[in-house]
C-alpha positions as CSV (number, residue, x, y, z in Angstrom):
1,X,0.0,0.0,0.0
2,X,1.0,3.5,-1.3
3,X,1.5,6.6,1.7
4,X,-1.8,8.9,0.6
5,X,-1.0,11.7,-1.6
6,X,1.8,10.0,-3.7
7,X,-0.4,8.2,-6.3
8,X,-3.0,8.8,-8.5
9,X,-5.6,6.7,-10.4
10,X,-7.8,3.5,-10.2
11,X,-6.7,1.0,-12.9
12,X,-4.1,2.5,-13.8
13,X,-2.1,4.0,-11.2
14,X,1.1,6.1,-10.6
15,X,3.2,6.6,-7.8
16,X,5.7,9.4,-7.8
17,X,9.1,9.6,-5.9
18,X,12.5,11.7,-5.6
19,X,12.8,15.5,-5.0
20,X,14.1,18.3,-6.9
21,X,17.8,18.1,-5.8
22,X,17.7,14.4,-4.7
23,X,19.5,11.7,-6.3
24,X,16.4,11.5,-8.7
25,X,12.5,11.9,-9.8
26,X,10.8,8.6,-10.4
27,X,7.7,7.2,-11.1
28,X,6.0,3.5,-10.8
29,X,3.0,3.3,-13.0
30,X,0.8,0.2,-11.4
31,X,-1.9,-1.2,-14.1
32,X,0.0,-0.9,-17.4
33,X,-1.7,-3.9,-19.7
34,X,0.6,-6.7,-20.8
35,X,2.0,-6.2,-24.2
36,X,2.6,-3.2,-24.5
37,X,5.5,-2.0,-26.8
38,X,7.8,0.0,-24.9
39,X,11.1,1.2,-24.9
40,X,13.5,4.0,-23.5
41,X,13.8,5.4,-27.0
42,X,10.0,6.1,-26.3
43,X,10.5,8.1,-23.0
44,X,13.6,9.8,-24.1
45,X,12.0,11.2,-27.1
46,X,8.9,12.8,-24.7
47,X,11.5,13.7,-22.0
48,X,14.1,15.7,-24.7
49,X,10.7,17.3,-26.0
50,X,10.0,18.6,-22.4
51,X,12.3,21.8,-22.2
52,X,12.4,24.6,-24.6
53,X,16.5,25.2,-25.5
54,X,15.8,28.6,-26.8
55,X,18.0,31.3,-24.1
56,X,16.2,33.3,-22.0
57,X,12.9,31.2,-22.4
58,X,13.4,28.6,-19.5
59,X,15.3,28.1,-17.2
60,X,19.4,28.2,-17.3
61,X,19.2,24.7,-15.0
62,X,18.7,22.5,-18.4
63,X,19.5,18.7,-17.5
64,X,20.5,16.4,-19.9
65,X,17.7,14.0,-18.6
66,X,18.2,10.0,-19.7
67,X,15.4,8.1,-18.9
68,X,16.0,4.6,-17.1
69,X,13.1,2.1,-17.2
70,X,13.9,-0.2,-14.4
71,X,11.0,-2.7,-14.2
72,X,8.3,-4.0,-15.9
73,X,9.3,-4.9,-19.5
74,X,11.2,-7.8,-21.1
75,X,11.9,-7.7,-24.9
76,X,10.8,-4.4,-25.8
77,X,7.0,-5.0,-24.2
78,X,5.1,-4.6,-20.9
79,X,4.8,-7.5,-18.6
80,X,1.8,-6.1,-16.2
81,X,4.2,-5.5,-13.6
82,X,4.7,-2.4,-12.0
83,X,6.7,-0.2,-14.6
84,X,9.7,1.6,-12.8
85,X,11.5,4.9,-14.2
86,X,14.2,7.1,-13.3
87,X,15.9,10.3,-14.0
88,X,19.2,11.1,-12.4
89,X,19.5,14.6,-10.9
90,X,22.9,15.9,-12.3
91,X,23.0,19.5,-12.7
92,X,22.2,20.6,-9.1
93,X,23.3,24.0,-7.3
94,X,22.0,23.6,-3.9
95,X,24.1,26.3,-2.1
96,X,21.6,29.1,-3.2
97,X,18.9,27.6,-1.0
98,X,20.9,27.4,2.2
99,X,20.1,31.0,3.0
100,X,16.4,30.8,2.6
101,X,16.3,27.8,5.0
102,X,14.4,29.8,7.6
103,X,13.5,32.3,5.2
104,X,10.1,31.3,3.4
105,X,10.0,32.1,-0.3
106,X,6.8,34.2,-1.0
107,X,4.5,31.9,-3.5
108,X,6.5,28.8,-2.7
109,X,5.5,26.4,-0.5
110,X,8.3,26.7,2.0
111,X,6.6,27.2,5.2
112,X,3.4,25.0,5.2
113,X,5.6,22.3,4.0
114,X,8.1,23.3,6.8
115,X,4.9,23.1,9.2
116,X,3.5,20.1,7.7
117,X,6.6,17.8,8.4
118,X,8.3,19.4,11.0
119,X,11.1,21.0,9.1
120,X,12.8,17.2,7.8
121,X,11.5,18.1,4.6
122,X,14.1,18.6,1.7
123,X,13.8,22.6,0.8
124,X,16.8,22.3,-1.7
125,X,15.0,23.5,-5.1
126,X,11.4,23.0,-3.4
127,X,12.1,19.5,-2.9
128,X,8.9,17.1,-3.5
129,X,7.3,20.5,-5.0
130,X,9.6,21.6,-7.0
131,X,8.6,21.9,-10.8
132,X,11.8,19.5,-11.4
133,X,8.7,16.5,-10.5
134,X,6.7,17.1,-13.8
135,X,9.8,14.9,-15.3
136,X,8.6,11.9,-13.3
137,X,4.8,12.7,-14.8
138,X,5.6,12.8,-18.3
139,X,7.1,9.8,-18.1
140,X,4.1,8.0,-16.9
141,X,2.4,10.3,-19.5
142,X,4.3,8.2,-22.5
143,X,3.0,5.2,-21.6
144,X,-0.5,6.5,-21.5
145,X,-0.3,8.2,-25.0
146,X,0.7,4.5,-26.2
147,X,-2.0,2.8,-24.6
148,X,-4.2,5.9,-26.2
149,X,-3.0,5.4,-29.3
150,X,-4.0,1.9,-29.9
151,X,-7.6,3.4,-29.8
152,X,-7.2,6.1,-31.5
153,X,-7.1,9.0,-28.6
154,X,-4.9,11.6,-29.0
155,X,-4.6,14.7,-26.7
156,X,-2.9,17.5,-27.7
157,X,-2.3,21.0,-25.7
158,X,-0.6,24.2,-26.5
159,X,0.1,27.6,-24.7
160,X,-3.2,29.3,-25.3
161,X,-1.9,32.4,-23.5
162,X,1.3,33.9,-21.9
163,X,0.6,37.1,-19.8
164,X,-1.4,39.4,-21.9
165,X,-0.5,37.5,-25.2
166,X,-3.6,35.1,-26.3
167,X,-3.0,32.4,-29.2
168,X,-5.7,31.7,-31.9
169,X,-8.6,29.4,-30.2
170,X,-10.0,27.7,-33.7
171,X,-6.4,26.2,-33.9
172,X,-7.3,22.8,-36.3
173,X,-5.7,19.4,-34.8
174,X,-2.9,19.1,-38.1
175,X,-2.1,22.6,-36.5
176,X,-1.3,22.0,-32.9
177,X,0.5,18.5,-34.0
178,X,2.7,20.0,-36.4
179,X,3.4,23.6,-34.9
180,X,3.2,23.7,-31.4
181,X,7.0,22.3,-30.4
182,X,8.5,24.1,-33.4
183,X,8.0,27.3,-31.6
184,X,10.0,28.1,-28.2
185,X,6.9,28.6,-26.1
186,X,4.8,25.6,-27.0
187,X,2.1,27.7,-29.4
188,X,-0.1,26.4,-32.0
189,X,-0.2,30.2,-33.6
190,X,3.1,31.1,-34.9
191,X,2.3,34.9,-34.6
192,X,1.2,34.7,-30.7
193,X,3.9,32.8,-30.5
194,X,6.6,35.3,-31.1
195,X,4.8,37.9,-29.1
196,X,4.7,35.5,-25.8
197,X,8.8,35.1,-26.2
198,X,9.0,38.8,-26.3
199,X,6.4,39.3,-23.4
200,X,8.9,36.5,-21.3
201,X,12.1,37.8,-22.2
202,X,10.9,41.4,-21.4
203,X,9.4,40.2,-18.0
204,X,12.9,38.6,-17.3
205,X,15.0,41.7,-17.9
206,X,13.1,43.2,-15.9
207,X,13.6,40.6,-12.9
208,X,10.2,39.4,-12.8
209,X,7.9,36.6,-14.2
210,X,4.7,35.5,-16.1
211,X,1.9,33.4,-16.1
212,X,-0.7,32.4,-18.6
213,X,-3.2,29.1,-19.6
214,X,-2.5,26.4,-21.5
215,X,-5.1,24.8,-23.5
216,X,-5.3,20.6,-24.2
217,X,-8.0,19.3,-26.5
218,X,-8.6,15.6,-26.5
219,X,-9.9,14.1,-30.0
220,X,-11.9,10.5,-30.7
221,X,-13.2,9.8,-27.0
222,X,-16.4,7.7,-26.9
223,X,-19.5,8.8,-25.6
224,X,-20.1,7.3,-21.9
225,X,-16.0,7.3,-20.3
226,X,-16.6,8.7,-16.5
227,X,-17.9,7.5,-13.0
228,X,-20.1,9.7,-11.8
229,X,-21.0,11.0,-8.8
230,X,-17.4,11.1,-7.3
231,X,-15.4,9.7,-10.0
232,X,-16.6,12.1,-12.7
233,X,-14.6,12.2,-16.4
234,X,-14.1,16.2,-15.4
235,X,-13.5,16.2,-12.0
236,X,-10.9,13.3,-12.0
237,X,-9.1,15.2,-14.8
238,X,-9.6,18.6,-12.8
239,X,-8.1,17.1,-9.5
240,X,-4.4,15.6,-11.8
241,X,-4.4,18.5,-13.2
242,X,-4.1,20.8,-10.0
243,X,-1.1,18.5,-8.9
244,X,0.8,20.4,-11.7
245,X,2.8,22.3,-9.6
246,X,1.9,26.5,-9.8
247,X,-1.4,25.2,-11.5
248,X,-4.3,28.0,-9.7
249,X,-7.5,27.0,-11.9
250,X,-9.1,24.4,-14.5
251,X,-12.1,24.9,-16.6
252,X,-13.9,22.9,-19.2
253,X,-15.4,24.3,-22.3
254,X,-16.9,27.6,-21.8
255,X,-16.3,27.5,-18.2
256,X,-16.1,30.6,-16.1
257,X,-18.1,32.3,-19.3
258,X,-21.1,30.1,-18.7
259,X,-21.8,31.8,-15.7
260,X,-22.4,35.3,-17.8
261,X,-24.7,33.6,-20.3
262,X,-27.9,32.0,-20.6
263,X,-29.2,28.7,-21.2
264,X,-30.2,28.9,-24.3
265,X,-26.7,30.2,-25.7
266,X,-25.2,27.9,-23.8
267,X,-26.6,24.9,-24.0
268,X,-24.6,22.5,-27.4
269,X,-27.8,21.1,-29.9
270,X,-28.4,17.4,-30.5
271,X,-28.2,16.5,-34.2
272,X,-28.2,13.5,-36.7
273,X,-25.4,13.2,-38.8
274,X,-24.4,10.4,-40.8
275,X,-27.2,8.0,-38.5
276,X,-25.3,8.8,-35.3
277,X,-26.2,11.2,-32.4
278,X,-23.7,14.5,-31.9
279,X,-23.7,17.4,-30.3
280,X,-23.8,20.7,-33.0
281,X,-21.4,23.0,-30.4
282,X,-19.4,21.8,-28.0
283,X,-19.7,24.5,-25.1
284,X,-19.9,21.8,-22.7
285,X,-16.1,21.2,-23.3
286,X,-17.2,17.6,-24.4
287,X,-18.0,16.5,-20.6
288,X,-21.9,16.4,-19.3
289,X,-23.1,14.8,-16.2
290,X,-19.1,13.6,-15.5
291,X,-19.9,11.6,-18.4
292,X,-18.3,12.3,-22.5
293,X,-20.3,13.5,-25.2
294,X,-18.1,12.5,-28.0
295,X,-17.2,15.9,-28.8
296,X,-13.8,16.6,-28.4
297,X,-12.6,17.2,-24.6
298,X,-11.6,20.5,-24.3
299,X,-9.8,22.1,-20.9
300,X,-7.9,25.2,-19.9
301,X,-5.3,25.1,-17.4
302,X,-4.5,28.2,-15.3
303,X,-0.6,28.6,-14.3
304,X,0.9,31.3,-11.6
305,X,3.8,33.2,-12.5
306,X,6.5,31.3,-11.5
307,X,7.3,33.0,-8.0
308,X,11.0,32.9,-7.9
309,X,11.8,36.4,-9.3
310,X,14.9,38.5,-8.7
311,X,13.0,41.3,-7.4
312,X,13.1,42.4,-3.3
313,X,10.2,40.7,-1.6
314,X,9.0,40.5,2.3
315,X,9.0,37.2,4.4
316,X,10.0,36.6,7.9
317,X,12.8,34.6,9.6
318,X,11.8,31.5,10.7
319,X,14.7,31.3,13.8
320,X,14.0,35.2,14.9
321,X,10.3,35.7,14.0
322,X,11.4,38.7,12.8
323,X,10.0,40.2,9.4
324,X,12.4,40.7,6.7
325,X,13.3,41.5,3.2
326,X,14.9,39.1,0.5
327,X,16.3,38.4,-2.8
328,X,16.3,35.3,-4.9
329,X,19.0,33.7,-6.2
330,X,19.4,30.6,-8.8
331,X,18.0,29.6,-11.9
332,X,14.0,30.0,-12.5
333,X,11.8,29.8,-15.0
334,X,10.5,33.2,-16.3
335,X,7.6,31.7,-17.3
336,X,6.2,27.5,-16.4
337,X,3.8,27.2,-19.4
338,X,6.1,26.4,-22.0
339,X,7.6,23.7,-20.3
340,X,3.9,22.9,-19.0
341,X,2.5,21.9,-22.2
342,X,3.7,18.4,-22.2
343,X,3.2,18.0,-18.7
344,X,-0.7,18.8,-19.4
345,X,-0.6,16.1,-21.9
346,X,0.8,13.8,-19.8
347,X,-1.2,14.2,-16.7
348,X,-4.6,14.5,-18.9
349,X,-3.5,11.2,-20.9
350,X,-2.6,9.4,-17.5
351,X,-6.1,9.9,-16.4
352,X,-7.8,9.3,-19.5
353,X,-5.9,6.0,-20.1
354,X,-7.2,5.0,-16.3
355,X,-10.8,5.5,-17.5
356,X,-10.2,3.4,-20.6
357,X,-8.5,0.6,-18.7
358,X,-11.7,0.8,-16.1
359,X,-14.6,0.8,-19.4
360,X,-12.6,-2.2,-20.7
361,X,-12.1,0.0,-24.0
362,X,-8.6,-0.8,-22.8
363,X,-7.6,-4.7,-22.6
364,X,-5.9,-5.9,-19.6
365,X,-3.6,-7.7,-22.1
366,X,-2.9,-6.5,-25.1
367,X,-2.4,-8.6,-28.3
């Protein structure tokens, strides 16, 4: 049995482990079906796609992450045993966190962590909520995308906006599978994508950071995938998705909007086309009643600044319970959503592939 608050899912579960200047992030994904063809090649390929290399865009602490699958396959396929994976933490600088040991980091989550477990926690780089764990979810994430694949699911997200800068919203799917990881901040619209660099870098220079939404759409789902009440299709995904960390709000569809409309502008029409049943709009985001439509799933995901920015702030000593001043030191991201786009897919894939395993669209071994 799993401590509480390290795993996720039903069928198909994963366990995370390691901290941000540890020896490594990890995850164990529990549920994987037999036969599965799966490699390192395959998570190397996600894990190289992760961070942008473009200067100025992320952050200067790039590692040169190699994947190590551990357990769970023989001969290039899944067994049905737990699947194991690594990545070794290499390019570590812990020194600049030493002085904000008793100093809580404003926006981080230094001191309710420090509360929490007594001050034995790891607060080198944020430790177990540090940004460095999204490594350990894409990697579960590629083995979802596979087990998508084989019927026909894809999910695909992009940085719909970064600070002021919004991308195009009637992006096409060709679009957001052939454009988004040409550009440096994970944009399906090359022209809002050039204007969210500039709107980082500028935020940068000027010792401070930025936030924005990314978007994820989720194509060829079947009507019917959810367990309501409490295991809902949305609120599953909504509850991964806030373990992103610097993730503040999710919406589906229309979301927030719908609350300003009415009911008869927001409600999606039933038609017939071709002999089947589908809905004309899809305001609903694809999701009604915790249950899919068979429209396509459509999410936004709200992220923070990043909080680490060289600018003064006010905390408080810890030791002296005095109030103070300070200044951050290290590397940080200027802005998370670039390098949160594939985190999005892998955490919305992860919990989608659960729900498939669960329907039995998803065979426990695969052929």
């Amino acid at each position: 049995m799993f401590l509480a608050g390290n795993s996720f899912g039903k069928e198909f579960v994963i366990t995370l482990f390691g901290e941000s200047h540890g020896k490594c992030v990890g995850v164990i994904v529990d549920g994987c079906p037999a036969g599965l063809e799966f490699s390192e090649i395959d998570v190397q390929r996600e894990l190289d796609r992760r961070v942008p290399r473009e200067p100025g865009i992320a952050s200067s602490r790039i590692e040169e992450d190699r994947a190590e699958i551990l357990s769970g396959t023989f001969r290039g396929r899944t067994t049905g045993a737990p699947i194991a994976m690594i990545v070794q933490n290499r390019d570590v600088d812990s020194q600049p966190y030493e002085r904000f040991k008793d100093i809580p980091r404003p926006g981080h989550a230094d001191y309710p962590a420090r509360v929490r477990y007594g001050g034995f926690n790891d607060y080198r780089g944020g430790g177990r909520f540090s940004g460095r764990m999204t490594v350990a979810l894409v990697m579960a994430g590629v083995v979802a995308r596979k087990l998508l694949a084989r019927i026909g699911v894809e999910v695909l997200a992009y940085a719909l906006s970064i600070g002021n800068v919004l991308s195009k919203t009637d992006l096409t799917r060709e679009e957001l599978r052939k454009v988004v990881y040409t550009t440096s901040v994970r944009c399906g619209d090359r022209d809002a994508a050039r204007l969210m660099e500039r709107a980082i870098l500028e935020a940068a220079e000027a010792g401070d950071s930025l936030g924005g939404v990314v978007g994820a759409v989720v194509y060829d789902v079947p009507p019917g995938i959810g367990e309501p009440l409490f295991d809902s299709l949305d609120s599953e995904l909504a509850k991964a998705l806030f373990n992103i960390p610097a993730v503040k709000g999710v919406e589906f569809g229309s979301g927030f909007d719908a609350a300003r409309s009415k009911g008869s502008l927001s409600n999606d029409p039933l038609v017939i086309e071709r002999g089947k049943v589908r809905f004309e709009t899809n305001k609903a985001g694809g999701i009604l009643g915790g249950l899919s439509t068979g429209r396509e799933i459509v999410v936004q995901v709200a992220f923070k600044p990043t909080p680490s920015i060289r600018r003064r702030q006010r905390s408080v000593n810890l030791m002296s319970m005095e109030e103070t001043d300070l200044e951050l030191s290290g590397r940080h991201d200027p802005c998370v959503v670039p390098k949160a786009v594939p985190v999005v897919e892998a955490v919305v894939s992860s919990v989608l592939a659960d729900f498939m395993i669960r329907s039995g669209a998803i065979p426990k071994v695969l052929e």
